[in-house]
C-alpha positions as CSV (number, residue, x, y, z in Angstrom):
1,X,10.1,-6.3,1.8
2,X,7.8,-5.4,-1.1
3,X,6.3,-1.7,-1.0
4,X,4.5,0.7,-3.4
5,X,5.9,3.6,-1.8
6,X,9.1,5.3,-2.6
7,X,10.9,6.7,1.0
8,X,14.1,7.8,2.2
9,X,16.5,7.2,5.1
10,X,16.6,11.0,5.6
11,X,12.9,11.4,5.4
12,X,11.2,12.0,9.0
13,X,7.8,9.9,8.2
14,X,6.5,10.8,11.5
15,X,3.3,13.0,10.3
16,X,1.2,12.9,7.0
17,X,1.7,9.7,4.9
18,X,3.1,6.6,5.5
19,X,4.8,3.8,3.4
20,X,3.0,0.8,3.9
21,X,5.0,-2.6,3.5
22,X,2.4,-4.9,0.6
23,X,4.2,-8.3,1.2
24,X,7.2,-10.1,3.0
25,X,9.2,-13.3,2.3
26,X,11.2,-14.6,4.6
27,X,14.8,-16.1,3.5
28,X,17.2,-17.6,5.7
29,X,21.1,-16.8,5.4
30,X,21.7,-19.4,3.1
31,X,20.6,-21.5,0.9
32,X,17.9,-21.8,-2.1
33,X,14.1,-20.3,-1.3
34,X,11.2,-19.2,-3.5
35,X,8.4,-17.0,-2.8
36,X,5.0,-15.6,-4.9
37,X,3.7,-12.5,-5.3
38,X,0.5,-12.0,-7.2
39,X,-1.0,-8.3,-8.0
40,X,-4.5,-7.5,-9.8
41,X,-5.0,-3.8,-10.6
42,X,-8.0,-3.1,-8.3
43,X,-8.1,-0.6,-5.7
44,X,-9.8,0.7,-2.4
45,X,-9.9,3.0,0.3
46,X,-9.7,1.7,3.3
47,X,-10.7,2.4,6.9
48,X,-8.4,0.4,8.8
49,X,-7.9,-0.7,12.3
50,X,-4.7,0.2,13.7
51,X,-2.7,-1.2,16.8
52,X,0.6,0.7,17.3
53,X,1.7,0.8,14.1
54,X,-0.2,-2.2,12.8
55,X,-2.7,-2.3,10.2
56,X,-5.2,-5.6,11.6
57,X,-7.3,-5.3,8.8
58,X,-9.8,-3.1,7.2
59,X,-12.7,-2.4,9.6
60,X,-14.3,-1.2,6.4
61,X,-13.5,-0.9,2.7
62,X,-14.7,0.6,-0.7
63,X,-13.7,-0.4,-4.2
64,X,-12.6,2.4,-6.6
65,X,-11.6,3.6,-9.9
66,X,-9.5,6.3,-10.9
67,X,-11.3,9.3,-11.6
68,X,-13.9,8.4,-8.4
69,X,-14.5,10.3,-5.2
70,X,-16.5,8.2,-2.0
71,X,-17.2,10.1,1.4
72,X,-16.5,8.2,4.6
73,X,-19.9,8.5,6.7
74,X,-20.9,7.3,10.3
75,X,-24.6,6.8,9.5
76,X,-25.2,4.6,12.8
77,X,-23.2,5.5,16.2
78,X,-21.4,1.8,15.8
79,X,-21.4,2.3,11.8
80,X,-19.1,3.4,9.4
81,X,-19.4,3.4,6.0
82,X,-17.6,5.1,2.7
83,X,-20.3,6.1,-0.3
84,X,-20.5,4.3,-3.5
85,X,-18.1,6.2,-5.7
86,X,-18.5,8.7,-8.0
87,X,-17.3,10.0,-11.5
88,X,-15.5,13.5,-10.3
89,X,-14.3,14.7,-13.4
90,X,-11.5,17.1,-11.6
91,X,-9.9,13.9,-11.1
92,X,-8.7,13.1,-14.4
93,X,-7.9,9.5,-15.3
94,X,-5.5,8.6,-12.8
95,X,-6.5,10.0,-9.1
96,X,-9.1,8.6,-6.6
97,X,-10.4,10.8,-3.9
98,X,-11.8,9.9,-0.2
99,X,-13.4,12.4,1.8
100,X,-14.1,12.4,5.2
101,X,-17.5,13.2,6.3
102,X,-17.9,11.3,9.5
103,X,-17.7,13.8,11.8
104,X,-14.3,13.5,13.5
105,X,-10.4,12.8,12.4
106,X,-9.4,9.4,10.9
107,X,-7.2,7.6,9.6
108,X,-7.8,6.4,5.8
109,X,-5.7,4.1,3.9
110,X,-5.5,3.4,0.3
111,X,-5.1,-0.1,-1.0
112,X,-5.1,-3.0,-4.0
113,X,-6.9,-6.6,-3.4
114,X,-4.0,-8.6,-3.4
115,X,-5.2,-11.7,-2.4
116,X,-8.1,-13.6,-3.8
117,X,-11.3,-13.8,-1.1
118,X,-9.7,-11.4,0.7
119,X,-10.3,-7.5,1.5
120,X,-7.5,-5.4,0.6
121,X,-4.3,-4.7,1.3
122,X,-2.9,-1.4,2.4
123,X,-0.3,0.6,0.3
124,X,-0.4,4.0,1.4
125,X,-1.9,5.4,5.0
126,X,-3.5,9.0,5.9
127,X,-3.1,9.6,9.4
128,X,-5.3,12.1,11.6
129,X,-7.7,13.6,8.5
130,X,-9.7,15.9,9.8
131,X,-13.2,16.2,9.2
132,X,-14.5,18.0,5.8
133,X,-10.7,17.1,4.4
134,X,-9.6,14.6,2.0
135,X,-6.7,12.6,0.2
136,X,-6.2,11.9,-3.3
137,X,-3.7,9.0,-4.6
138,X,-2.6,8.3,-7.9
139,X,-1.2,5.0,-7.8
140,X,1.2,3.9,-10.6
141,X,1.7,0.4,-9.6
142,X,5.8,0.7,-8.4
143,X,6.6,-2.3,-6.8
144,X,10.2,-1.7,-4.7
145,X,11.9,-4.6,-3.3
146,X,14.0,-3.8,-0.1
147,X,16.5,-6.0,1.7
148,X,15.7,-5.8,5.8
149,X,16.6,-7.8,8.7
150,X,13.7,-6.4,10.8
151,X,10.4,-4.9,10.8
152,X,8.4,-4.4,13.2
153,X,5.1,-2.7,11.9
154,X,3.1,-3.0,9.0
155,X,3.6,1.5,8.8
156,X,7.1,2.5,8.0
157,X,7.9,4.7,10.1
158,X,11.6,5.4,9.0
159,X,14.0,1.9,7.5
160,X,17.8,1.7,7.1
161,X,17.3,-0.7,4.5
162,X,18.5,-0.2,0.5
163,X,16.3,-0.5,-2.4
164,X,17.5,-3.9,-4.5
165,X,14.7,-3.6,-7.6
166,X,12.0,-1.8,-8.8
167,X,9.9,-2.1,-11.4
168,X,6.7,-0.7,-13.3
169,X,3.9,-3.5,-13.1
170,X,1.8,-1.7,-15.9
171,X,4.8,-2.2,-17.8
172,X,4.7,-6.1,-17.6
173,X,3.2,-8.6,-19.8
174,X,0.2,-10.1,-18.7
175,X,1.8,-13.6,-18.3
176,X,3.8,-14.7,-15.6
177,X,7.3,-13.0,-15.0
178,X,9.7,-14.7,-13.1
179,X,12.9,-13.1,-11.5
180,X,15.4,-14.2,-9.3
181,X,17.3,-12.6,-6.2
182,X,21.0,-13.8,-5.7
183,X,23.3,-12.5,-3.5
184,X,27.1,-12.5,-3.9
185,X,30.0,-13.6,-2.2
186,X,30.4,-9.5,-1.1
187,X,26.7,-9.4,0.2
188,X,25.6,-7.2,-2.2
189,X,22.0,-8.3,-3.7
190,X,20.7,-8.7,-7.6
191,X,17.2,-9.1,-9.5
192,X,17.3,-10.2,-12.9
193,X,14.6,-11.6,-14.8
194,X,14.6,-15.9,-15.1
């Protein structure tokens, strides 16, 4: 399990925000299997639609840089609909700001296009902000790599999994980095570059 998020066995994540799981492969027990990840630095908030636990998909989105603000609006009784951003210079150069003007509590997620054609994917999720409130992220691309055996939602609600690799995307090359997962006779898991 790939996440942005940093969280803890001992951490109750049942109010505020949520780790949200960015991508998945699936290895069996044994053998030799190969999976791709691709990330481009672009990010969004997101209004999404939740089922127990499950982000669907966004039922609306807005692209944003750091240093931006939007406003999530209900303009038509059917409609929602976040602002085209804008330069808020209490930002700074690293946080994005969504405020929630649509006249009752939602839930806002923050997220990266991750796949080409595609709306974004959630990395973070603000659950129950109330009207007139907002959330800021400052996202430092920290991709984590956990080992799991299950997972049932797309929100991480609590994990007894172990963190296997991290690493600082901004900190990469531009060209393709390759790295491989072994595990050894013990069980115990390794990344090192290929």
């Amino acid at each position: 399990m790939f996440t942005f998020d940093q969280f803890s066995t001992d951490v109750n994540l049942a109010d505020g925000q949520h780790p949200v799981w960015w991508k998945i492969i699936n290895f069996g027990p044994k053998g030799h299997y190969e999976g791709n990840i691709t990330y481009k630095n672009q990010f969004a908030f997101i209004l999404p639609q939740n089922d127990e636990d499950e982000i669907i998909s966004a039922s609306t989105y807005v692209d944003i840089k750091p240093g931006q603000s939007t406003t999530l609006t209900k303009p038509d009784p059917q409609i929602y609909q976040f602002s085209t951003p804008v330069v808020a210079e209490e930002l700074g150069d690293r946080l994005v700001r969504a405020v929630n003007g649509s006249g009752k509590s939602q839930d806002i997620g923050f997220g990266i296009h991750a796949n080409p054609g595609r709306g974004p994917t959630p990395v973070l999720y603000f659950k129950g902000v109330r009207e007139d409130q907002h959330v800021e992220a400052q996202f430092t691309p920290f991709l984590r790599l956990y080992i799991t055996t299950s997972l049932e939602t797309t929100i991480i609600r609590a994990t007894s999994t172990q963190l296997v690799w991290s690493q600082n995307l901004d900190q990469l090359d531009d060209d393709h980095t390759f790295w491989a997962l072994t595990r050894n006779s013990e069980g115990l898991y390794q990344v090192t570059k290929a």
